[in-house]
PLY file of the C-alpha trace (Angstrom):
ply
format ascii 1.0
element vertex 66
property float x
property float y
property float z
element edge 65
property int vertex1
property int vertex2
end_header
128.95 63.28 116.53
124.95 64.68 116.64
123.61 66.24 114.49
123.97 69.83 115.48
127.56 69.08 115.36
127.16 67.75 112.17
125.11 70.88 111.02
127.53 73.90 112.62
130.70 72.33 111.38
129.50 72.36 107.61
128.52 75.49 107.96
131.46 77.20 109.93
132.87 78.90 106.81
129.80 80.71 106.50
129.81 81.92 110.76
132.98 82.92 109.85
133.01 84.70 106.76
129.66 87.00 107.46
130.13 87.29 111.72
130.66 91.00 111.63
126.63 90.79 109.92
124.92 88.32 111.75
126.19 90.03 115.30
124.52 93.97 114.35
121.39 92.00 112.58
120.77 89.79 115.32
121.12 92.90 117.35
118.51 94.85 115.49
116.31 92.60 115.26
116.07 91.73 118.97
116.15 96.15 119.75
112.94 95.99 117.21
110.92 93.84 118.89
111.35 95.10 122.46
110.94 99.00 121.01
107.69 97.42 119.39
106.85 95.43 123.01
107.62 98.96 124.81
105.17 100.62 122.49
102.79 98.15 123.04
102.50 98.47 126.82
102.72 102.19 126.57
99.41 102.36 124.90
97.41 101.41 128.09
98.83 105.72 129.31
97.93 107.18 125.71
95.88 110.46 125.55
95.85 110.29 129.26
98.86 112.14 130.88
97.70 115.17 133.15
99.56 117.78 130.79
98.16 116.40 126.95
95.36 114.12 128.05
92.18 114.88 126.46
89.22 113.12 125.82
88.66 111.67 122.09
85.61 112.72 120.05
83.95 109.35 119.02
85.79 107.84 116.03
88.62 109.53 116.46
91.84 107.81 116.49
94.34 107.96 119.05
96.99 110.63 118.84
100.23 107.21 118.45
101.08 104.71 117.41
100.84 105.93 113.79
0 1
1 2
2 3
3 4
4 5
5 6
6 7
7 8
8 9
9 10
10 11
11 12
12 13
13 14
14 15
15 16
16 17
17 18
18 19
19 20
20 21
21 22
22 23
23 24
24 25
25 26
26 27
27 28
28 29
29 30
30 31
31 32
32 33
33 34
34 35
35 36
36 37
37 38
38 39
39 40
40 41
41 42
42 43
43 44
44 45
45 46
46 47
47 48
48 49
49 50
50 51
51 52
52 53
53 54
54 55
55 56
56 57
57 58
58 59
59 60
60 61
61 62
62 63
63 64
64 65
């Protein structure tokens, strides 16, 4: 038996005890980071759509992320 094996099967009380948490966590966690990737690539269009674009005084900070 490896080692994995080994590993999943001693802790198979746990998996099943707490699966209705680790499914919704795991879920969050991977919505999280690909809202915070999305946001991340949006900032390249910030403060320059045709309808709210504007051009920043010097120093000021842009209008998102917060």
């Amino acid at each position: 038996m490896g080692a994995l094996q080994k590993h999943w099967l001693a802790h198979k009380h746990i998996y099943k005890l707490y699966w209705t948490l680790i499914f919704p966590i795991t879920g969050w966690m991977i919505g999280h980071k690909l809202e915070k990737l999305e946001t991340e690539r949006m900032t390249m269009f910030r403060d320059k759509s045709a309808l709210y674009g504007r051009e920043l005084k010097p120093g000021e900070p842009p209008s998102w992320p917060y």
